[in-house]
GUKOL-600652 format. One line per 8 residues: number of its first residue (from 1); their letters; for each residue x, y, z of N, C-alpha, C. Coordinates in Angstrom, 2 decimals, decimal comma. Atoms other than C-alpha are relative to their C-alpha. Example, Ala and Ser with C-alpha at 12.3 -4.5 7.8 and 13.67 -1.06 7.14 Angstrom:
<nodes>
1	as	0,89 -1,19 0,00 12,30 -4,50 7,80 0,90 1,20 0,00 ~ -0,82 -1,19 -0,06 13,67 -1,06 7,14 -0,77 1,09 0,73
</nodes>
This chain:
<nodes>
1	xxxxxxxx	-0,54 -0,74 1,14 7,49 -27,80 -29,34 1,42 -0,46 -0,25 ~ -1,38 -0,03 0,42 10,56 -28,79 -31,26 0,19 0,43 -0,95 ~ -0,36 -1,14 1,04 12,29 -26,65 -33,65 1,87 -0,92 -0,65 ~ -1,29 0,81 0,68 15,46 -29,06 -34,28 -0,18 -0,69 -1,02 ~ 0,04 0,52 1,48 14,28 -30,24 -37,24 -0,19 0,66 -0,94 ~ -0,04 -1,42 0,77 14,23 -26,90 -38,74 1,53 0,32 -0,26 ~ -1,42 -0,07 0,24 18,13 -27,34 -40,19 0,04 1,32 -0,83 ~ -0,48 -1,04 0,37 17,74 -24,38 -41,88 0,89 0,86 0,91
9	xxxxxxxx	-0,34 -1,44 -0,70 18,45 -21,94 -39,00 0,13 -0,58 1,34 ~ -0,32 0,61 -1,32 19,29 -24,72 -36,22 1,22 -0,67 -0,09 ~ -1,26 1,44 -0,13 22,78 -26,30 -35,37 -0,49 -1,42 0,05 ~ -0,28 0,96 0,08 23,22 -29,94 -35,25 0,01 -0,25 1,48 ~ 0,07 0,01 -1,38 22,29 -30,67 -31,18 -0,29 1,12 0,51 ~ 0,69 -1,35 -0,75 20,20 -27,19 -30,42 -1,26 -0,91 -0,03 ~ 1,79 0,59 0,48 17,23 -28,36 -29,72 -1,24 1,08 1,12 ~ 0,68 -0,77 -0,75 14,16 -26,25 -28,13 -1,31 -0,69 0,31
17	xxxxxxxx	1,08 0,73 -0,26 11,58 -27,53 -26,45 -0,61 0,92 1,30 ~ 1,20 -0,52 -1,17 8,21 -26,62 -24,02 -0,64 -0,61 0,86 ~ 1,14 0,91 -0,48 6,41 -28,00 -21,49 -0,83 0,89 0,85 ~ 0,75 -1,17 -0,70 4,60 -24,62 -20,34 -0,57 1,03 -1,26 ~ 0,78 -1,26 0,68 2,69 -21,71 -22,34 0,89 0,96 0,46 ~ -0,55 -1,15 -0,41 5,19 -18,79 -22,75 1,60 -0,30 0,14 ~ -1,59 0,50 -0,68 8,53 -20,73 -21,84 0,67 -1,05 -1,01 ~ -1,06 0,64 0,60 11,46 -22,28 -23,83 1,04 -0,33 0,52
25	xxxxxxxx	-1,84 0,19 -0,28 14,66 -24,48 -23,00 0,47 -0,21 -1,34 ~ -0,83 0,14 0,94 17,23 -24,22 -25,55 1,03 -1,09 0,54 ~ -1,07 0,42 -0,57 19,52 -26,83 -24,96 1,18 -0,62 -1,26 ~ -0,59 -0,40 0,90 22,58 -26,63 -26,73 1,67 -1,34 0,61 ~ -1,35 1,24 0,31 25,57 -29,70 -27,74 1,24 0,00 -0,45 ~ -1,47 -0,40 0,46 28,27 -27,86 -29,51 0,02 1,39 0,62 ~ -0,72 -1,38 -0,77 30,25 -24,89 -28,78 -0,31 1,40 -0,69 ~ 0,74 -1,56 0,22 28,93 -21,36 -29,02 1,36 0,60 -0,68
33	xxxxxxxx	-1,06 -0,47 0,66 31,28 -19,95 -31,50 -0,61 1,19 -0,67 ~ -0,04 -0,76 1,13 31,25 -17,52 -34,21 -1,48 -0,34 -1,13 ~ 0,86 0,63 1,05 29,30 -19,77 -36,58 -1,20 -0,47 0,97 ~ 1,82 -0,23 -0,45 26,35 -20,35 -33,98 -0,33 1,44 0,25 ~ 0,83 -1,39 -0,80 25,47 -16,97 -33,33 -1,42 0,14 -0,87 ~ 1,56 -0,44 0,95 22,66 -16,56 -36,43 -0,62 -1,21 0,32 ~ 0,76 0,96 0,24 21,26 -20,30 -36,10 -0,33 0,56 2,00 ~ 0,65 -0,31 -1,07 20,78 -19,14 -32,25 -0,71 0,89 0,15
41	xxxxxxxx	0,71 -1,11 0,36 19,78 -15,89 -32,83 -1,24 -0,29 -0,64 ~ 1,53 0,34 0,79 16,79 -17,30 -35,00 -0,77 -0,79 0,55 ~ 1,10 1,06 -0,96 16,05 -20,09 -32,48 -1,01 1,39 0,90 ~ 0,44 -0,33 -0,88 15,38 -17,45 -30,03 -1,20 1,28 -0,95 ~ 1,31 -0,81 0,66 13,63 -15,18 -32,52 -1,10 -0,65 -0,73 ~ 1,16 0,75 0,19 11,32 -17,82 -33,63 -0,60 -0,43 1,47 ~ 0,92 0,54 -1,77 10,26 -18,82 -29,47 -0,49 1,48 0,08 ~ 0,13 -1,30 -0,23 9,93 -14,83 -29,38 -1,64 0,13 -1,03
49	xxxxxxxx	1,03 -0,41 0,81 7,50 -14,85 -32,21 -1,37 -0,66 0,18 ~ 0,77 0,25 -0,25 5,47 -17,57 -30,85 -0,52 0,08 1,21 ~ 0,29 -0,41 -1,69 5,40 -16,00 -27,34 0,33 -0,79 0,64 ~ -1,02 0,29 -0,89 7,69 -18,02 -25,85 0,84 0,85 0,71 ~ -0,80 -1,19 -0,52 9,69 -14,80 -24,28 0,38 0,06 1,06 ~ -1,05 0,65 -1,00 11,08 -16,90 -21,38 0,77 -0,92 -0,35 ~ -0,44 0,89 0,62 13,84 -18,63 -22,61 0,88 -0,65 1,05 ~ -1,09 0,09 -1,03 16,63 -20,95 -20,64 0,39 -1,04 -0,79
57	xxxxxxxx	-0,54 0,12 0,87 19,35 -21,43 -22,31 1,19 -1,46 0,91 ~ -0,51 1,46 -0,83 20,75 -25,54 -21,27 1,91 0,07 -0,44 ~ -1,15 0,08 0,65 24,46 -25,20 -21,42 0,80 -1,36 0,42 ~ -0,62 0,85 -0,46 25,54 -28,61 -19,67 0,74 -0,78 -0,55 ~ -0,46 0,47 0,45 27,15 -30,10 -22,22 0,84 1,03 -1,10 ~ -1,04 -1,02 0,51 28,98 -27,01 -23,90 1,23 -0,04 1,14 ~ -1,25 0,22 -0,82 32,54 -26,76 -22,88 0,91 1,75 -0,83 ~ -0,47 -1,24 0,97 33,06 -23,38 -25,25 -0,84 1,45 -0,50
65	xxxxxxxx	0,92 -1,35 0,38 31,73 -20,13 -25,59 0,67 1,04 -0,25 ~ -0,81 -0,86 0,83 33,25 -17,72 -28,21 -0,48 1,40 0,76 ~ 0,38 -1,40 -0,51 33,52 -13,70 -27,06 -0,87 0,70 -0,18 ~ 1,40 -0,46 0,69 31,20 -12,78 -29,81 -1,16 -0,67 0,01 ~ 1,56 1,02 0,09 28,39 -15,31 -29,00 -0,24 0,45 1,39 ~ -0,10 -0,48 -0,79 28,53 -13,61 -25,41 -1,01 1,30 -0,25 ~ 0,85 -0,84 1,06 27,33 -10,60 -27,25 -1,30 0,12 -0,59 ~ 1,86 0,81 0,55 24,26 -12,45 -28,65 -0,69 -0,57 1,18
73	xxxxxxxx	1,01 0,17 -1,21 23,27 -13,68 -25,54 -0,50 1,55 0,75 ~ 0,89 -1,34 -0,27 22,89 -9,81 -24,12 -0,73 0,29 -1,05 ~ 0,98 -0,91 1,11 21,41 -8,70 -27,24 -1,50 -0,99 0,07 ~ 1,01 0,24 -0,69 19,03 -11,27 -26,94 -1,27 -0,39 0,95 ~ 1,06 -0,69 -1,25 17,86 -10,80 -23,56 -0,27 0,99 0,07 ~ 0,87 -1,80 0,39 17,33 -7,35 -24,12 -1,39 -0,14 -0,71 ~ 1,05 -0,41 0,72 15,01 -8,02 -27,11 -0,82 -0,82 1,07 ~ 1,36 0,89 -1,10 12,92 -11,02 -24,77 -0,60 1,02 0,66
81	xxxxxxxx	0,91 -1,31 -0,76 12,46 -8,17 -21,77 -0,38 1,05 -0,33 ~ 0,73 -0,83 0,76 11,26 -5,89 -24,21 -1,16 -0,20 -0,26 ~ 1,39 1,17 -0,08 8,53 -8,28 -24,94 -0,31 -0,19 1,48 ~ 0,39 0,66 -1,40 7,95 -9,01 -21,03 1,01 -0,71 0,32 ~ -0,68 1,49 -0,28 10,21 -12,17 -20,90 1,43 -0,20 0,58 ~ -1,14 -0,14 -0,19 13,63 -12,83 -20,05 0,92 -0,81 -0,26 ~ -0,38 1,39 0,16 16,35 -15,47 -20,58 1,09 0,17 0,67 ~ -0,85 0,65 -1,15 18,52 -17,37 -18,17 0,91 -0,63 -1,21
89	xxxxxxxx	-0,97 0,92 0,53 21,48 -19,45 -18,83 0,07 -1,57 1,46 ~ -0,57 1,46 -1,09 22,13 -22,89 -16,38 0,89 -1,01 -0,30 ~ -0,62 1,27 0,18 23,82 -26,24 -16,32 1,35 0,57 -0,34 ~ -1,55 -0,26 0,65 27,26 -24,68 -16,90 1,04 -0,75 1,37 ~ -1,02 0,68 -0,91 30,45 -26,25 -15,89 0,48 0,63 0,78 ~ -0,61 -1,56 -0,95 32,21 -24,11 -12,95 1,66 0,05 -1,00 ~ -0,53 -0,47 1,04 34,97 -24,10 -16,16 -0,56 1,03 -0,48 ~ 0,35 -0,80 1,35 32,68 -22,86 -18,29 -0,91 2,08 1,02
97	xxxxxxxx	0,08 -0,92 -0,67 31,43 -20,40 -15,21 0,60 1,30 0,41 ~ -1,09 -0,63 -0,59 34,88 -18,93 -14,21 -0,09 1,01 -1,71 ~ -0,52 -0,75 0,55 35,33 -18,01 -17,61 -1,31 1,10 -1,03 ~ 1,12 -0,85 0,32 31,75 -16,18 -18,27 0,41 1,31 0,83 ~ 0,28 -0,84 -0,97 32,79 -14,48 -15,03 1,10 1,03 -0,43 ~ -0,88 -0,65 0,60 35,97 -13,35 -16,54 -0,77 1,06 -1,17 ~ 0,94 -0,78 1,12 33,86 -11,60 -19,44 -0,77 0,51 0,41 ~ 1,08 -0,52 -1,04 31,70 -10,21 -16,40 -1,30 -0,08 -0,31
105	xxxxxxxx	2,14 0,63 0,21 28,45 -12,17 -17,54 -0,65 -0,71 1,15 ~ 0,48 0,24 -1,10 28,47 -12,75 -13,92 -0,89 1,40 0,79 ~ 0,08 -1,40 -0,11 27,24 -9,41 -13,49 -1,28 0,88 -0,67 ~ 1,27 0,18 0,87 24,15 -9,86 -15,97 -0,74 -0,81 0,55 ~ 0,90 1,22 -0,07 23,13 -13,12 -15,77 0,50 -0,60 1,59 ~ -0,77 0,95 -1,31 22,91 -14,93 -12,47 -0,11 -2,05 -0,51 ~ -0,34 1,21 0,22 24,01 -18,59 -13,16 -1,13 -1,32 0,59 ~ 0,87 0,81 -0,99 21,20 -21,24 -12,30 0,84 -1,21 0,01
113	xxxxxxxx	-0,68 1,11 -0,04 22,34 -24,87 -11,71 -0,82 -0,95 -1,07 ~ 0,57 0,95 0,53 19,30 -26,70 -13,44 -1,05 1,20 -0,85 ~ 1,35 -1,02 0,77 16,44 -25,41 -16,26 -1,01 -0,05 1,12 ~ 1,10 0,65 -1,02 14,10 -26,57 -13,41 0,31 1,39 1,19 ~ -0,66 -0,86 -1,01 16,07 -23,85 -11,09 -0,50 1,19 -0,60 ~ -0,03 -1,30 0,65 15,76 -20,76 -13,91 -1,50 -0,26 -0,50 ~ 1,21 0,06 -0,11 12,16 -22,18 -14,57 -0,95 0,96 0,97 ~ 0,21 -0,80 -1,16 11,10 -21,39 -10,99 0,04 1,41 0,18
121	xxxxxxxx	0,33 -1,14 0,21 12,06 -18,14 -10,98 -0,42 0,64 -0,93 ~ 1,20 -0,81 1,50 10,23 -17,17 -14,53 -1,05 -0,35 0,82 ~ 1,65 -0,09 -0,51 7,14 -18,19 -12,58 0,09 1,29 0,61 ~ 0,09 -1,41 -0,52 8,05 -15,13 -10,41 -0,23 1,03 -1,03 ~ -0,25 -0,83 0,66 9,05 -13,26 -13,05 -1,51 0,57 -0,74 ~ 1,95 -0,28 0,39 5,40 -13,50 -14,78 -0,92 0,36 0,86 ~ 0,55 -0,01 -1,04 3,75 -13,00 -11,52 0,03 1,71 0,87 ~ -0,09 -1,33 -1,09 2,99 -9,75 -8,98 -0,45 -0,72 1,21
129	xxxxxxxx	0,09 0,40 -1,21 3,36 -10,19 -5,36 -0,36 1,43 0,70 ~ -0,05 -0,94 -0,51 2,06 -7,85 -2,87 -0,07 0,02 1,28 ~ 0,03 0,62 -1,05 1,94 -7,54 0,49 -0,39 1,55 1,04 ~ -0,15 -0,80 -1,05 0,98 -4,55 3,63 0,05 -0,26 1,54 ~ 0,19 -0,56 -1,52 1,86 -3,50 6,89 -0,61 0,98 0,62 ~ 0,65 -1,31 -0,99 0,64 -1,45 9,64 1,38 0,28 1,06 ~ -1,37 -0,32 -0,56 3,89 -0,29 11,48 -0,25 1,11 1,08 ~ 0,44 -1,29 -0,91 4,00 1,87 14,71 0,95 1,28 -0,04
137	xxxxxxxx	-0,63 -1,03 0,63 5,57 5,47 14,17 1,21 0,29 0,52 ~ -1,08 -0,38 -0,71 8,88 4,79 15,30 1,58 -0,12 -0,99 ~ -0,75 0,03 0,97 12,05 5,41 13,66 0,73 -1,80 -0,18 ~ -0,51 1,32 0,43 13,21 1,61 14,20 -0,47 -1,08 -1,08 ~ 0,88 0,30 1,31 10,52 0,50 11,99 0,64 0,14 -0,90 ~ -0,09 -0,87 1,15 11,47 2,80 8,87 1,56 -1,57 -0,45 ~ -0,97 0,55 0,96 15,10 0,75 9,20 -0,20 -1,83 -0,23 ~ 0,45 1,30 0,73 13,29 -2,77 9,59 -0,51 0,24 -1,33
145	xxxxxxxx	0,94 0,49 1,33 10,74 -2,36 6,77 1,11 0,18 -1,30 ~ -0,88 -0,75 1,46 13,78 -0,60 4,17 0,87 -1,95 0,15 ~ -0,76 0,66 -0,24 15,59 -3,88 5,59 -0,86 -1,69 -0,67 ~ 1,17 0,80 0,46 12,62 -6,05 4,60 0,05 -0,27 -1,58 ~ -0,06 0,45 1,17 12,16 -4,93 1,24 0,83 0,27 -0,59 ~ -1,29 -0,07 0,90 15,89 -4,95 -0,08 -0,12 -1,61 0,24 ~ -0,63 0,99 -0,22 16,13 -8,57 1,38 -0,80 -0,45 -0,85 ~ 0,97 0,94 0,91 13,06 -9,30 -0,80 0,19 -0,01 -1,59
153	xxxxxxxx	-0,66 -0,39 1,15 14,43 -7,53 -3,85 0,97 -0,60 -0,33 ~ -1,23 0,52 0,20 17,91 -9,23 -3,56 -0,73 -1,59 -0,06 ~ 0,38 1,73 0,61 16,13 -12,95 -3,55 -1,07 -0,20 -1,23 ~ 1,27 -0,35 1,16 13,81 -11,57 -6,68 1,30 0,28 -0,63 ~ -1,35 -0,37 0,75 17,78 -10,83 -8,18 -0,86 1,26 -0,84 ~ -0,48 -2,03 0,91 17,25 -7,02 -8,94 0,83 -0,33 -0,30 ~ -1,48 -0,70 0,32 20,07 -5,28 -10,12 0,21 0,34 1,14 ~ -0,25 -0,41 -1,44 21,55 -4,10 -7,05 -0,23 1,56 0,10
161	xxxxxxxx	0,53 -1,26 0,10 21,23 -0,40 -8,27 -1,58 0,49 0,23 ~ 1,40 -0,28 -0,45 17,71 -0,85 -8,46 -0,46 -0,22 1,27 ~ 0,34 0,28 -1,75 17,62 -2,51 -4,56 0,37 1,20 0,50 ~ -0,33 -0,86 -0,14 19,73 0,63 -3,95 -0,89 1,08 0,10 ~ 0,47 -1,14 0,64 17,21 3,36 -5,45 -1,65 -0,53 0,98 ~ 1,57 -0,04 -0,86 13,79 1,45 -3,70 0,39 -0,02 1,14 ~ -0,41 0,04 -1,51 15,78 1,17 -0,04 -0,05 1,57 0,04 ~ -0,22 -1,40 0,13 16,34 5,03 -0,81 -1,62 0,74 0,44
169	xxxxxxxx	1,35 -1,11 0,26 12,68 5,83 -1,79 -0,84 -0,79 1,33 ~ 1,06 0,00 -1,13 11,12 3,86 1,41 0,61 0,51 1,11 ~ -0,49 -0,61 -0,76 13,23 5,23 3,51 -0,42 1,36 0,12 ~ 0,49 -0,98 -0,22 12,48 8,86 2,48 -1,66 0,24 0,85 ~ 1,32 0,09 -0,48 8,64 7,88 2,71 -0,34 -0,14 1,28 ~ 0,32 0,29 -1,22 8,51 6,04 5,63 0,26 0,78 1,27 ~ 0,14 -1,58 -0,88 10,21 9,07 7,36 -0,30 1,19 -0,11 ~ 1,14 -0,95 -0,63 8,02 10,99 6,51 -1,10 0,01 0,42
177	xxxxxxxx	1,37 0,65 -0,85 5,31 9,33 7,57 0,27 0,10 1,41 ~ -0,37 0,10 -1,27 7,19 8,85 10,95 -0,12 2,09 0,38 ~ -0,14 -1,36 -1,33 8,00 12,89 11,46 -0,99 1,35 -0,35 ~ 0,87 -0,64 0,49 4,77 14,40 9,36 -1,38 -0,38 0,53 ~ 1,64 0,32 -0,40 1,71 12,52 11,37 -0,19 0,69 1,22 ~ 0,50 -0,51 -0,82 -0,19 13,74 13,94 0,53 -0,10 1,21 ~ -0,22 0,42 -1,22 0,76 13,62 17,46 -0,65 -1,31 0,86 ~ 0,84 1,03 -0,79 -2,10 11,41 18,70 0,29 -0,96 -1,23
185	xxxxxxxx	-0,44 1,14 1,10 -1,23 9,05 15,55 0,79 -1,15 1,08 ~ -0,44 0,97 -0,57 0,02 5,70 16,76 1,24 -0,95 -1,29 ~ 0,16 0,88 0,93 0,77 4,08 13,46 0,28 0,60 -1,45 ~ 0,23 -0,98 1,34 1,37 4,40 9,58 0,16 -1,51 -0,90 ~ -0,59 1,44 0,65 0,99 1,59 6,87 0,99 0,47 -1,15 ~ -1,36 -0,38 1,30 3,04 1,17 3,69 -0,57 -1,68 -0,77 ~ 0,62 1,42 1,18 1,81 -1,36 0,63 0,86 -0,30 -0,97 ~ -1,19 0,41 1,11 4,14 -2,92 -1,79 -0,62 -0,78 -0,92
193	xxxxxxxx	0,12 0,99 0,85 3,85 -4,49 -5,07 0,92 -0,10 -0,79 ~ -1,30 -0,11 0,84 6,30 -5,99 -6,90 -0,37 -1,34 -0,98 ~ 0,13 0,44 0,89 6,33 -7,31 -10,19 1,51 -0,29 -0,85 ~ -1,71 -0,49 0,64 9,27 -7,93 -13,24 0,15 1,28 -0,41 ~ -0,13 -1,29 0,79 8,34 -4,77 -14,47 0,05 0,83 0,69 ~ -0,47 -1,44 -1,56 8,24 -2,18 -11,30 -0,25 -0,75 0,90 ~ 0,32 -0,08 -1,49 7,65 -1,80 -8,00 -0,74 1,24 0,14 ~ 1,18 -1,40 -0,52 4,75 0,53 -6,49 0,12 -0,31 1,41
201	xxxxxxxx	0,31 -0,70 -1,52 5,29 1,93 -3,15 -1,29 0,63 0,68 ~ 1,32 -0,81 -0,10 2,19 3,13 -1,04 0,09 0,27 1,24 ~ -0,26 -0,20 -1,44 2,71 4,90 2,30 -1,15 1,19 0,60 ~ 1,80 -1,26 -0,87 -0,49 6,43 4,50 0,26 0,53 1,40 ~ 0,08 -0,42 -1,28 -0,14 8,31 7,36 -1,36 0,72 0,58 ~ 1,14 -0,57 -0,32 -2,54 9,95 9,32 -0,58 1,58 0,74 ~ 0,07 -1,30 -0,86 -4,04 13,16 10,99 -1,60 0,13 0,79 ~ 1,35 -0,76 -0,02 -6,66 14,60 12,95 -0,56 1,00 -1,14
209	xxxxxxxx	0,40 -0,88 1,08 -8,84 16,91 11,11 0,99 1,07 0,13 ~ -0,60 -1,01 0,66 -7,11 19,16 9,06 -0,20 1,38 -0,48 ~ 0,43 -0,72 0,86 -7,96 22,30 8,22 1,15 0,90 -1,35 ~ -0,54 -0,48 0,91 -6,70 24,24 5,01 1,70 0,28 -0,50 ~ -1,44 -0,93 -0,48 -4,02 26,35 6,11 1,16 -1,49 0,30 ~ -0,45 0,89 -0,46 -2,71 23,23 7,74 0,45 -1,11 -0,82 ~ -0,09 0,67 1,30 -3,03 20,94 4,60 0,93 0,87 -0,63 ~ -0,68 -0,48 0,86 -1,19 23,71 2,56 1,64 -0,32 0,30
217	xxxxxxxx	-1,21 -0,16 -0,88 1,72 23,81 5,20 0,90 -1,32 0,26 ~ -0,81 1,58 -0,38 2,19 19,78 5,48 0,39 -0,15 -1,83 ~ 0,15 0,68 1,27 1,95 19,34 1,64 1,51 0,97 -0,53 ~ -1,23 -0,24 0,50 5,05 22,27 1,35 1,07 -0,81 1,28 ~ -0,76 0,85 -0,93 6,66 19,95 4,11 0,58 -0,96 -0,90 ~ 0,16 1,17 0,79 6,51 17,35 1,97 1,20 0,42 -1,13 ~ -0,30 -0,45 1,26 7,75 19,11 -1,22 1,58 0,70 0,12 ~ -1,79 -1,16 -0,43 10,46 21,48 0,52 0,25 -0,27 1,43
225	xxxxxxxx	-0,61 -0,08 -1,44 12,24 20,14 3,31 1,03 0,32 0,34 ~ -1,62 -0,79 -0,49 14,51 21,95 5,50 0,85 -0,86 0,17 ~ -1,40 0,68 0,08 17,94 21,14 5,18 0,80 1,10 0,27 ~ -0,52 -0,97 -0,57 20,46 22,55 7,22 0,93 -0,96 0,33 ~ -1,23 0,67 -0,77 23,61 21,71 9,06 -0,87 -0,85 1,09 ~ 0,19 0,80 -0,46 21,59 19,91 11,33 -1,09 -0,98 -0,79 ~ 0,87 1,09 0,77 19,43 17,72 9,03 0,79 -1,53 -0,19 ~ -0,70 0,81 -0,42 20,02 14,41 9,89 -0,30 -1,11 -1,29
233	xxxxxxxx	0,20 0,87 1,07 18,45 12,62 6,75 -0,59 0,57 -1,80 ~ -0,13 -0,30 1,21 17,58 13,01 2,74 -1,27 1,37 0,22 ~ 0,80 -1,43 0,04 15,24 15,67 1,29 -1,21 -0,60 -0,46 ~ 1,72 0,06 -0,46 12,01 14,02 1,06 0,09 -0,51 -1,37 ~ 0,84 -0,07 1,20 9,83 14,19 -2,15 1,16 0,41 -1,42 ~ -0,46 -0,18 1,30 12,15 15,90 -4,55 1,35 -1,12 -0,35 ~ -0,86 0,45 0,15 14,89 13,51 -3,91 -0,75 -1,99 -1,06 ~ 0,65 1,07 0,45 12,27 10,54 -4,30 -0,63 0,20 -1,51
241	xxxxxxxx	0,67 -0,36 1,74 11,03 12,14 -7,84 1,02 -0,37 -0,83 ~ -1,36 0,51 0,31 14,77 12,00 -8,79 -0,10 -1,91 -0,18 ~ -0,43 1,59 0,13 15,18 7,88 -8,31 -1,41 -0,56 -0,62 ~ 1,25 0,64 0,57 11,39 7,13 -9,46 -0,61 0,65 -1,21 ~ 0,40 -0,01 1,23 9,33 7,18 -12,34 -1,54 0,91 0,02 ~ 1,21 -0,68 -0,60 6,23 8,68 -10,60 -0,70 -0,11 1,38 ~ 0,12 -0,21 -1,11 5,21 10,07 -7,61 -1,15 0,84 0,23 ~ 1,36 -1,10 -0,40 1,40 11,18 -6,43 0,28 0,12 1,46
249	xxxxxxxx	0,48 -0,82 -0,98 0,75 12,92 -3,55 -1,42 0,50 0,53 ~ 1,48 0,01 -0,04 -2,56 12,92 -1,85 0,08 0,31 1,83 ~ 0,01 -0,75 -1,27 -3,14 15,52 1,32 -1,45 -0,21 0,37 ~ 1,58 -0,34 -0,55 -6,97 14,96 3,12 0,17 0,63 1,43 ~ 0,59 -0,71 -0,88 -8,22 16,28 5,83 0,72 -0,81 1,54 ~ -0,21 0,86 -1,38 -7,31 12,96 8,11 1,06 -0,92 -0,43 ~ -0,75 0,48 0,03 -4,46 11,60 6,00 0,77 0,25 -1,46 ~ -1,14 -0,43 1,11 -1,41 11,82 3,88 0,16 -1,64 -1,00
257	xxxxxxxx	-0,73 1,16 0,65 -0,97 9,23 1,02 1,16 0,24 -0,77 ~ -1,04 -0,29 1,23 2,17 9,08 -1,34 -0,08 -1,52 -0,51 ~ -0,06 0,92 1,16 2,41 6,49 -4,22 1,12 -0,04 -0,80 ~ -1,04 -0,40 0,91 5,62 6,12 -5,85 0,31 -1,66 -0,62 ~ 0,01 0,54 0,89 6,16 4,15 -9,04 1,48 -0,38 -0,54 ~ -1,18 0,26 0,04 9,89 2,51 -9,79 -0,32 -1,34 -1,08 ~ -0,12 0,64 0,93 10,15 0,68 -13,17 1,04 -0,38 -0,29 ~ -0,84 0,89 0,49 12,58 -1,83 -14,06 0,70 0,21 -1,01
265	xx	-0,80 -0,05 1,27 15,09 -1,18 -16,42 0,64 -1,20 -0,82 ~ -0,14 1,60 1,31 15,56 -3,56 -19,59 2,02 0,24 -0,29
</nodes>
């Protein structure tokens, strides 16, 4: 796909091109000013229209990037991950780096070195990974696995708020899995999937048979936990409803599931 011969609504050295289904490099020869913002703005809303909605934007030969064309690059990556997609920036000079970082577009965008670099991770980005354990019911666990999946979140470049808010919610889970299973319990798993768009938590513990009374009594455990001067950690369920987007709860006879749902913010 090339779109540089479309002078209506293209600078003079933008040029866009594909060599994937779904994906665009923009690569760009003059300086992001004032007067490119609409002929870019239309590149990227014409790759948008033909479902291109991964874009990566080639800056290696720019040496200039106006305050207000800064501006147009958030606005549109917003609209892309609205659509699914997202767009990168790369090839910048560590000039043209320092002074993005100054304008704290270090802080948005993470900087790739090559399109080939911000490629790579759009394959993630389109993609769900998942993965379970079986873990034994001890509190050292709870701070490996929380330790696990932040380190996996931070090389997937979350936001750091969002690594923040899922270290939070497996932590609650996983201790309660640790101080809500059975005695004869050995064990508790926990399932992850992670995508660009959420993350789904899945944590099972277990019990002997249960009867009623007993189910009613773990499930307000769950819901209302004591907190006192000696409570040594968060409040469970209502704290995890707080940071997530949705949270089931599933009491049987021989085991506890919870499911909690954490969506990506655009």
């Amino acid at each position: 796909m090339t779109l540089s011969n479309s002078a209506d609504f293209l600078l003079e050295g933008l040029t866009v091109s594909s060599t994937e289904p779904g994906l665009a490099v923009i690569s760009v020869a003059s300086a992001l000013d004032i007067p490119a913002i609409v002929p870019f703005r239309a590149a990227v809303d014409r790759c948008a229209e033909i479902g291109k909605v991964f874009v990566v934007v080639n800056l290696e030969t720019v040496n200039f990037i106006d305050s207000p064309f800064v501006g147009t690059l958030m606005g549109c990556r917003k609209m892309l991950q609205q659509r699914g997609g997202d767009l990168a920036i790369c090839a910048a000079s560590q000039f043209l780096q320092d002074r993005l970082s100054i304008m704290g577009l270090d802080r948005i965008f993470h900087f790739y070195t090559s399109p080939q670099t911000a490629i790579s991770d759009f394959h993630f980005l389109g993609s769900k990974e998942h993965f379970s354990l079986t873990l034994p019911l001890q509190r050292n666990c709870v701070t490996l696995l929380r330790r696990l999946i932040c380190s996996i979140l931070t090389k997937k470049n979350f936001k750091p708020k969002f690594i923040m808010h899922a270290e939070t919610i497996i932590d609650e889970l996983a201790n309660n899995a640790v101080d809500y299973s059975s005695p004869d319990s050995r064990d508790f798993t926990t399932s992850v999937s992670i995508s660009r768009k959420k993350i789904v938590i899945i944590v099972k513990n277990f019990h002997s048979k249960l009867e009623k009374s007993a189910m009613d009594a773990l499930f307000n455990k769950y819901q209302n936990p004591k907190i006192d001067a000696e409570s040594t950690r968060g409040r469970g369920i209502p704290l995890i409803k707080m940071l997530s987007n949705s949270v089931n709860l599933d009491i049987s006879k021989t085991e506890v599931i919870v499911q909690v749902t954490k969506i990506v913010e655009v």
